[in-house]
N, C-alpha and C positions, 0 to 999 in steps of 0.2 A: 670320208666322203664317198662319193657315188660316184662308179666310172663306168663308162658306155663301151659294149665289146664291138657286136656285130648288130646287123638287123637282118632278118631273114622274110623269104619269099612266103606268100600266101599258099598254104597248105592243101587247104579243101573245105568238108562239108562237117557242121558240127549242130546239132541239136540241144541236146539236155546230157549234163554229165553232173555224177550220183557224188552227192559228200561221206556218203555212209549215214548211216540210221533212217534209211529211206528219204533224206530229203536230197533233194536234187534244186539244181542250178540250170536253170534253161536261157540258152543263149539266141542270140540273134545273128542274121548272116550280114554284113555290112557289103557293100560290095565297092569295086575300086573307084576309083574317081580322081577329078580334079574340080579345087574349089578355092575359093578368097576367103581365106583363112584374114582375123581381126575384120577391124568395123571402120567404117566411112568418117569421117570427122564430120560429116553433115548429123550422124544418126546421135541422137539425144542419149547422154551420157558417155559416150565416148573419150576414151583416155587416152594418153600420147602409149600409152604401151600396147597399143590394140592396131600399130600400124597393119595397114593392108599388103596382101604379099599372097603370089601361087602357089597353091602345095597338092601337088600328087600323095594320094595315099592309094597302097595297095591293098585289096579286100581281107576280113580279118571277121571274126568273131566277139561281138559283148556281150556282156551281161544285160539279159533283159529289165532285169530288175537290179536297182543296186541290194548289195549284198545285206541280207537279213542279220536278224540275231539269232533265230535258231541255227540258218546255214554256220554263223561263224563259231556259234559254241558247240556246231557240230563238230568242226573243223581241230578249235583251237580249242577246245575244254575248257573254256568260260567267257561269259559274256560283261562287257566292261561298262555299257551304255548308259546314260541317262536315263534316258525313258523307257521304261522298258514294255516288252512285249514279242512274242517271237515276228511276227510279221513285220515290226518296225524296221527301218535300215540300221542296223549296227552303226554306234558312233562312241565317239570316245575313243577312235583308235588312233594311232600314230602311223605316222608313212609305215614303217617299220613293220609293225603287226601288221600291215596290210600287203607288204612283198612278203612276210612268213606264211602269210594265209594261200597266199601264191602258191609257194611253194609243198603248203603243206598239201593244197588240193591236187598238188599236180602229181605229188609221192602216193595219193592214194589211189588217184585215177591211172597210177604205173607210168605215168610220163616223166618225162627232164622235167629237173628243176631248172628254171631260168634263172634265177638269182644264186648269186654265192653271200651269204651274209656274217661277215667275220667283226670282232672286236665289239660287240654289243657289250655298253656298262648303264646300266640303271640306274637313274637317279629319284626313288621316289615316284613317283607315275611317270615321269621321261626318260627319254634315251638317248643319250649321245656316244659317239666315235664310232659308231656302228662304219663299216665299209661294205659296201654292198657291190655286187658288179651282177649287169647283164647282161648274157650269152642269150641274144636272141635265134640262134641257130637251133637250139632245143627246143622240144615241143610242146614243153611244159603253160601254165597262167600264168598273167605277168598284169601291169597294171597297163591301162591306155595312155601312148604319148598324151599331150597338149595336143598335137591336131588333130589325131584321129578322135580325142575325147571332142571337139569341136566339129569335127567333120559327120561324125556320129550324131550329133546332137541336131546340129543344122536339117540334117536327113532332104540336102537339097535346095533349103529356103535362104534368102539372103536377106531376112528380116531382121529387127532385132531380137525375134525366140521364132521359136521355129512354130508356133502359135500366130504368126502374123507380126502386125506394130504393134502390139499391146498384148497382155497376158493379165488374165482374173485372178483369182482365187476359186474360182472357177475349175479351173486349168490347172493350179500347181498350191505346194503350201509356201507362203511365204506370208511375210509382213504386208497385210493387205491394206494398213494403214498408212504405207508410203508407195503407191501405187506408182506406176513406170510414167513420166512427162503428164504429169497431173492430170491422168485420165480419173477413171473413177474410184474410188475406195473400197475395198471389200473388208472381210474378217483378217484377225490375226490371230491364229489357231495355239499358239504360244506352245506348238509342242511337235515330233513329228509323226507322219502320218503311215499309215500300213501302204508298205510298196502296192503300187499300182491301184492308188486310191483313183489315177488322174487319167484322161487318157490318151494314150501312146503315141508318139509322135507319128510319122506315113512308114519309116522304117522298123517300126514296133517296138522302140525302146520308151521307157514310161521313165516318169521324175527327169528327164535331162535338167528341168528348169525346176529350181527349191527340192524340198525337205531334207536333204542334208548335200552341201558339198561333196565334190568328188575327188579323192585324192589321184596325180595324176603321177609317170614319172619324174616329167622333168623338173629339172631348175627351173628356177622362176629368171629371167633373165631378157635382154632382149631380142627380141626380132629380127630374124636374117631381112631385107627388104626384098632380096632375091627368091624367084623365083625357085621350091624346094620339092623333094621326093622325098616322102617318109623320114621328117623330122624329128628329132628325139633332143631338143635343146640345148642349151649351152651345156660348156663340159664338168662345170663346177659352180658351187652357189652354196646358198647357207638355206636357201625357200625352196620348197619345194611347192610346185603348182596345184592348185585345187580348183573343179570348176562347179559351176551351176547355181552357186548361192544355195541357199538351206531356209530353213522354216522362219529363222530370225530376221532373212534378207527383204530389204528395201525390191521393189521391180526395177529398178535399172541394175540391179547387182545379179539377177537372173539371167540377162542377155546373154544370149550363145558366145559373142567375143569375150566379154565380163572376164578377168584374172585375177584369181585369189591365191594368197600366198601364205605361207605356215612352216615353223619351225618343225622339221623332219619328227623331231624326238618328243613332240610333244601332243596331249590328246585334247580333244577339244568337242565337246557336245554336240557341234555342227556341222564334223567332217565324217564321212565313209568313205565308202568306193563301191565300184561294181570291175566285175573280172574281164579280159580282152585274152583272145588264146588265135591262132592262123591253127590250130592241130586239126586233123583229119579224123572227126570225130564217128565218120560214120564206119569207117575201118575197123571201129571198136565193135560193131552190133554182129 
């Protein structure tokens, strides 16, 4: 299992940091806040595990794009994904591959690794008994909790996407044919789409909503009701959290609250991630 060390203070200031082979990962600056993490029981689609509740996050670094195929076979010397294509988001990956990829960008960038990852057994395309720990006091990539991947996404709005009450195909890839509270119908692209096909939320992060899920760290588990600072989930679990819905998803499975849930060791055509770092990036130039 996964166990939680520390959580550390917001760093500074981060741009674009390099994978090797000239491609680069450009981040965005999130900044601090507080916001109403989950959804209203009034708002259409809404599930008992989307209770509402305060959560301070302190400012932090994303990925402006979730993470590509060429970044990760930059990274990791091969690409696993369905569909392929270098611009597509890498999919197919398992929680696992996606704290190694952590780590591995953070060894080349010369920063801490934030994870420690011990006991990995392979089963065939899955992984179990993997132990992972994170030492957020290092400076290293790491994945975004649940709220910040939420609070990031929202970028403000207290909508159900951060597109307003309603979200097209237009706007995101997803199942256009089960459009969100029987608004109108669009396409269903049956496939996913090259990062930053859509455009960018007000904080400039693009895809929060469809073409692939995002793997998150936490357990999947419930909701404190209280009032929280920089959450990072229950202490144990068998799911591991994933958010945003993917190209396969219905539009109420898009929603910023929306929780999706996935067996750690396993890969799945409609999961990636994009990176979150607090590192002081501009100290590198």
């Amino acid at each position: 299992m996964k166990k939680i060390v520390l959580f550390c203070v917001m760093c500074g200031l981060l741009s674009t940091l390099a994978c090797g082979g000239g491609v680069k990962v450009e981040m965005v600056k999130i900044p601090e806040g507080t916001f109403i993490m989950g959804s209203p029981e009034s708002e259409s689609g809404h599930r008992d595990d989307e209770i509402q509740h305060a959560v301070t996050i302190s400012g932090f670094y994303m990925g402006k794009y979730e993470v590509t195929q060429h970044q990760y076979e930059a990274v990791m010397g091969h690409n696993p994904s369905h569909f392929k294509g270098i611009n597509l988001p890498v999919e197919c990956v398992t929680w696992y591959d996606a704290v190694e990829f952590c780590n591995k960008l953070s060894e080349r960038e010369g920063l801490e690794q934030v994870y420690e990852i011990t006991e990995i057994k392979h089963y065939g395309n899955s992984i179990e008994g993997a132990t992972v720990i994170a030492d957020r006091n290092k400076n290293g990539y790491r994945l975004p909790t649940e709220a910040e991947w939420e609070y990031a996404c929202r970028a403000g709005t207290t909508t159900p996407f951060n597109t307003g009450d309603n979200i097209t195909t237009d706007q995101a890839n997803y199942d256009g044919t089960s459009p969100y509270n029987n608004n109108a119908k669009g396409i269903y692209r049956e496939t996913t789409t090259p990062v930053g096909s859509f455009k960018h939320n007000v904080w400039g992060l693009y895809d929060m909503h469809g073409n692939v899920a995002e793997w998150c760290w936490d357990w999947y588990g419930d909701y404190s009701s209280k009032a929280q600072t920089n959450p990072s989930g229950v202490d144990s679990g068998y799911f591991c959290v994933s958010r945003g819905g993917a190209w396969i998803s219905s539009g109420q499975d898009l929603r910023s609250a929306n929780r999706h849930f996935s067996v750690t060791g396993v890969q799945r055509f409609i999961i990636g991630f994009r990176v979150h770092c607090f590192y002081e990036y501009e100290a590198l130039k």
